[in-house]
C-alpha positions as CSV (number, residue, x, y, z in Angstrom):
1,X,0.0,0.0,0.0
2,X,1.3,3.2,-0.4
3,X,-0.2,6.9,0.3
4,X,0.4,10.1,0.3
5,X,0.5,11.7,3.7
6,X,2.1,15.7,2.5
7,X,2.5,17.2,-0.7
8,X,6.0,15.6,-1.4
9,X,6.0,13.2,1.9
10,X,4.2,9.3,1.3
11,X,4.6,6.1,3.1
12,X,4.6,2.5,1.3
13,X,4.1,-0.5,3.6
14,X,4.7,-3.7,2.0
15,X,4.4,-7.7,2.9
16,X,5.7,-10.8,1.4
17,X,5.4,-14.3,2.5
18,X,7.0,-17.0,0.3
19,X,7.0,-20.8,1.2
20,X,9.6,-23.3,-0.6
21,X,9.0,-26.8,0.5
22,X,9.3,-27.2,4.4
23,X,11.3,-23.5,4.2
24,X,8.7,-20.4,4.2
25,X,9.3,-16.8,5.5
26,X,7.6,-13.3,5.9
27,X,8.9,-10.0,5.7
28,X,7.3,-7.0,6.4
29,X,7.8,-3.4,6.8
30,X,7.3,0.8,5.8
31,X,8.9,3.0,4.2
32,X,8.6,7.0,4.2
33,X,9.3,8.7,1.3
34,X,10.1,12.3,0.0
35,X,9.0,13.4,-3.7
36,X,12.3,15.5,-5.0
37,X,11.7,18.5,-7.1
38,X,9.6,21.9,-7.3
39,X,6.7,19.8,-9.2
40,X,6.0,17.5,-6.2
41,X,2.6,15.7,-7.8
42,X,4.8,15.2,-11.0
43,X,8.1,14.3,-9.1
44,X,10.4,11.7,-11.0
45,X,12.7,11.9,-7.7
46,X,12.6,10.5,-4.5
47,X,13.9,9.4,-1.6
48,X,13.0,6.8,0.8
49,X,14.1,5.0,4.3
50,X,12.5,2.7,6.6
51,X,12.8,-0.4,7.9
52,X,11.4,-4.3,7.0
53,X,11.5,-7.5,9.4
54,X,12.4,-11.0,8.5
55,X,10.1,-12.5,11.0
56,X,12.1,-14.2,14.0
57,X,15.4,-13.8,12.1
58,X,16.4,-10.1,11.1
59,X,15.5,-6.3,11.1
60,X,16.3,-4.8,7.6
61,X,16.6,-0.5,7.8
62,X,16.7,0.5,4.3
63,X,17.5,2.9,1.6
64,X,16.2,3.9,-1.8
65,X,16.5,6.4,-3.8
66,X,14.6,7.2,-7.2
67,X,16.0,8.9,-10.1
68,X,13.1,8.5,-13.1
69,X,13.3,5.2,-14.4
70,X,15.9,4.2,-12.3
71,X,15.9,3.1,-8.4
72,X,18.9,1.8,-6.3
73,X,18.6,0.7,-2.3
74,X,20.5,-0.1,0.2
75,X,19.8,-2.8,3.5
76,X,21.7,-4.2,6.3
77,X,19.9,-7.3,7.7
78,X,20.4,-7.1,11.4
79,X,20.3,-10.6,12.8
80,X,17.5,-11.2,15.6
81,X,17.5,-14.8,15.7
82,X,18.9,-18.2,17.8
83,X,21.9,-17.4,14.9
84,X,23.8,-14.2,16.4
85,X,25.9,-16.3,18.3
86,X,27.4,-17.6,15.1
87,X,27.9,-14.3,12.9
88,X,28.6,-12.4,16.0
89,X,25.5,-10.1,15.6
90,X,26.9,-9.4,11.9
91,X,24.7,-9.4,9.4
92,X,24.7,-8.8,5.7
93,X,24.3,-6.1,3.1
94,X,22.6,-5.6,0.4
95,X,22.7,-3.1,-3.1
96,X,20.0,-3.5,-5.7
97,X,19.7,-1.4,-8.9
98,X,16.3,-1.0,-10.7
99,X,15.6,-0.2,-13.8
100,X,11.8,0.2,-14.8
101,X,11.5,0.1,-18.7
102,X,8.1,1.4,-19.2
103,X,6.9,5.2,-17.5
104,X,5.2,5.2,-14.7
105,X,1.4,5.8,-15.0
106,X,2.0,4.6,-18.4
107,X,-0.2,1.8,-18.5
108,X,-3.8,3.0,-18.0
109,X,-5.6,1.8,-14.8
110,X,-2.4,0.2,-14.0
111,X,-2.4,-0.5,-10.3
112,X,1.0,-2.5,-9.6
113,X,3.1,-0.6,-7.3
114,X,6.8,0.8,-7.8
115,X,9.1,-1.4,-5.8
């Protein structure tokens, strides 16, 4: 879901649960975000942060910035679980780079969010 809550400010909050044999998870979380620009209704730039929880394993603050058709973000999974005693409380990053090849609101009644 995501909302506008100020002319440039919105929040997104977003869940997935995925199950691979015996193996399933859920993660879950919000992010706040900031439309970039003078034109905020119109705004191809933006910037977001928040944070998503792997459930009994990690907390996840992110990242993510928006520049058009291109997004990058940024995580650090913060283990939580029975395993910190193993990494030593370290956890993992993570960089992803997006690249959405069609405009968004391109697609007429297209209701598929921007991830």
């Amino acid at each position: 879901m995501k909302w506008s809550v100020s002319d440039q400010g919105f929040m997104t909050i977003m869940a997935d649960h995925s199950r691979q044999g015996r193996f399933e998870q859920t993660v879950a979380g919000v992010l706040y975000g900031l439309r970039l620009g003078v034109d905020p209704e119109n705004a191809t730039h933006a910037i977001q942060t928040g944070a998503f929880m792997r459930l009994n394993e990690a907390l996840i603050p992110v990242v993510k910035i928006e520049m058009g058709q291109i997004a990058a973000s940024f995580s650090y999974d913060i283990t939580i679980s029975n395993l910190t005693p193993f990494n030593q409380g370290r956890g993992g990053m993570e960089a992803s780079l997006i690249y959405r090849w069609y405009k968004p609101n391109s697609i007429p009644d297209s209701r598929c969010p921007r991830f």
